[in-house]
N, C-alpha and C positions, 0 to 999 in steps of 0.2 A: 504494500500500500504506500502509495508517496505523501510525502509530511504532510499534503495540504488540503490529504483528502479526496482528490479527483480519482476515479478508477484509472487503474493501466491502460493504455492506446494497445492494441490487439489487432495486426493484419489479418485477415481470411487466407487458410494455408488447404491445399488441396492435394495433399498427400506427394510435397514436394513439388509440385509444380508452381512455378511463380505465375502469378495473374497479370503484373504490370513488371517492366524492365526488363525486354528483348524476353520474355514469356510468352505466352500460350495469344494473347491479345494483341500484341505486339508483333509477332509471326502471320495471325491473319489477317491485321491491316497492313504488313507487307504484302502479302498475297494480294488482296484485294485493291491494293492499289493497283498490280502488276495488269491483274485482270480489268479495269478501269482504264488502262491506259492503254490495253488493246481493245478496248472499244472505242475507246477517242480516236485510235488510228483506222479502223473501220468507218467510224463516221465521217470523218475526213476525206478516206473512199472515195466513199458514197458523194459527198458535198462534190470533188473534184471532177467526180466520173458521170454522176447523176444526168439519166439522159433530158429528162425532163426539169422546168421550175419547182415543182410540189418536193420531187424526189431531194432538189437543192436545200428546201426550207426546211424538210424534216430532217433532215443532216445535219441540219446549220441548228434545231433544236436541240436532237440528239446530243451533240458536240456540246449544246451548252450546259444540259442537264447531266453529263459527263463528269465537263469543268467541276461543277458544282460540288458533284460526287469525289472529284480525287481532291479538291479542296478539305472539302468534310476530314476526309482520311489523314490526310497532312496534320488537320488541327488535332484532329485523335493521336496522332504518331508523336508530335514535336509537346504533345499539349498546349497550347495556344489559342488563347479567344480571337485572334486577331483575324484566322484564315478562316471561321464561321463568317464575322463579320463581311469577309469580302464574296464569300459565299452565297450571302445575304444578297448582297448588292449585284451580283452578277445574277442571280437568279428574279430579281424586278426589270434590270435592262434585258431580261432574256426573256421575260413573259412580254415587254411591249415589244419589243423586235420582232417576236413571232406574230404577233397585233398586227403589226404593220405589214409586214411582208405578207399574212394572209389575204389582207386588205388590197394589199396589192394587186395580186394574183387574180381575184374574184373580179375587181373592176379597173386596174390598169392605171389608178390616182388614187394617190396616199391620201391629198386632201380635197376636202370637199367643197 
């Protein structure tokens, strides 16, 4: 018991396997970034080779909702509020971009 009265600080232990610190969590946001980052280069693909406009736009969302994702993982891996934060942000300029560019599409003027 410590002089002051507080209980012991107690980690969760999982029969030797570490949960955080190049452990078992840390391993599959590796992984998962890996696989994240071959779908951004599929998307890109698609965006470059895309025969058609539609095929363009969904790539070009794809890739953003990606972004978004290997961003997430970074902030999980480094610990870091800062790459949610931008994560944030690129996921609002990625919701009106796709606004637009639908917009586009269906009547050929952005404005009206």
């Amino acid at each position: 018991m410590p002089a002051d009265g507080d209980l012991p600080v107690t980690t969760p232990e999982l029969d030797g396997i570490q949960l955080f610190g190049h452990g078992l969590v840390d391993i599959a946001i590796g992984v998962s970034m890996y696989v994240v980052g071959a779908a951004m280069l599929m998307a890109l693909w698609r965006l470059l080779r895309g025969p058609t406009v539609p095929d363009r736009i969904l790539a070009l969302d794809t890739l953003n909702v990606t972004a978004i994702a290997e961003l997430m993982l970074l902030g999980m891996y480094i610990k870091s509020a800062v790459y949610f934060e931008a994560a944030l942000v690129i996921a609002m300029l990625g919701f009106v971009s796709t606004v637009v560019l639908s917009k586009y599409v269906i009547r050929r003027d952005i404005v009206e």
